[in-house]
Phi, psi and omega in degrees: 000141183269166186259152190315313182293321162320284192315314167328273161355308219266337181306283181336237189004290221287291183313321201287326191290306186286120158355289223255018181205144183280045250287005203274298180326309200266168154289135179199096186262124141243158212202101195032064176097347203257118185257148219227104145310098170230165179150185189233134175221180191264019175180151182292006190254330147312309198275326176272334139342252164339320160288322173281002174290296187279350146310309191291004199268120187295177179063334184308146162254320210216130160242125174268141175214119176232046162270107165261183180261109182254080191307136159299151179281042192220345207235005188238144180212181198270205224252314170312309185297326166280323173330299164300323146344287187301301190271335167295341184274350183268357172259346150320320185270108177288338171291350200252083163359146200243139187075333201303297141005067203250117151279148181222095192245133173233159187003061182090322150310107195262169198205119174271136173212186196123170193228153169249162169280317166271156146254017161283331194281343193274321151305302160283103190160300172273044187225325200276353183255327182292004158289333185266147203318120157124320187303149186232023181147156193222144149232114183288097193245030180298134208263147171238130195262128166307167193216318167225192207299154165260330151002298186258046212248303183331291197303268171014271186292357169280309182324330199280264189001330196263314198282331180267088198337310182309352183228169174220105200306301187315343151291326187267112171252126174251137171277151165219112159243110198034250184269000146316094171254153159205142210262154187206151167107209229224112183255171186258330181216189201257300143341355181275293175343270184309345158295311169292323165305266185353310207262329153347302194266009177256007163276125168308111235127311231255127193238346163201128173270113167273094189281121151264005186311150198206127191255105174272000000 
């Protein structure tokens, strides 16, 4: 098991890796397994760039992020200007309902809402805004509405859970209450972890994953 100070190490080493982050920018404390991001960087897509970076880190339990988005004055345009923004880069994504969507930006924050069929389309809706000039965080309140029975949504995901070598499905107990799943036991890394949520939320239907997933 790593020590706190390793996981510091392996984060650094990990932030210094990723492309799309500044490694200067960030900051970076941990205190039994929970790693705490703080620093200023120059776009919000910097910012989520670092949390998944310190995420993908084996030993993570947790990431707190106090990172703020300190835009260049070459990079803030109003709020109007990202809306449109906003909503001309979401009619590109063919996967992404058409109308489905409602945007909304106050001092750069954009807050998605609407309801989908998938949580791949409630991901790409926030995947098609977060690049763009000026956003300084995007929050995502898109709803994913069933379409069929959820019923049969359990098996489906102990099967997906089985197919992936990297987990051992027989660690994982899935639950199912009305559209409600939730997942419980035990993995050996936050990759494992994020194999079990993933395959939850890639069943149809299915509108909240509860983890209870426990990292040994």
């Amino acid at each position: 098991m790593k020590t706190d100070k390793q996981l510091q190490e392996d984060v650094l080493a990990e932030l210094a890796w990723e492309s799309s982050v500044n490694a200067a920018h960030i900051g970076v404390e941990v205190d039994q397994g929970v790693v705490t991001l703080s620093g200023h960087v120059d776009t919000y897509a910097e910012k989520w760039g670092a949390e998944r970076a310190a995420k993908r880190v084996k030993g993570t339990r947790a990431v707190a992020i106090e990172v703020d988005v300190k835009l260049r004055s070459s990079e803030k345009r109003t709020d109007s200007d990202i809306a449109l923004s906003a909503v001309n880069a979401m009619q590109w994504v063919s996967i992404v309902p058409k109308d489905a969507i409602h945007v909304a930006v106050e001092n750069g924050m954009i807050s998605l809402s609407g309801d989908v069929f998938w949580n791949y389309q409630r991901n790409a809706a926030a995947g098609a805004v977060r690049n763009l000039a000026g956003v300084r965080g995007v929050i995502n309140q898109i709803l994913v509405k069933p379409r069929v029975n959820v019923a049969a949504i359990k098996g489906d995901i102990e099967a997906a859970l089985k197919r992936h070598a990297a987990l051992d499905a027989k660690q994982i107990a899935v639950s199912l209450d009305g559209d409600t799943i939730t997942l419980s036991g035990k993995v050996q890394s936050w990759a494992e972890k994020n194999l079990a949520i993933n395959a939850a939320w890639n069943s149809p239907g299915v509108r909240y994953v509860v983890d209870k997933v426990v990292m040994v």
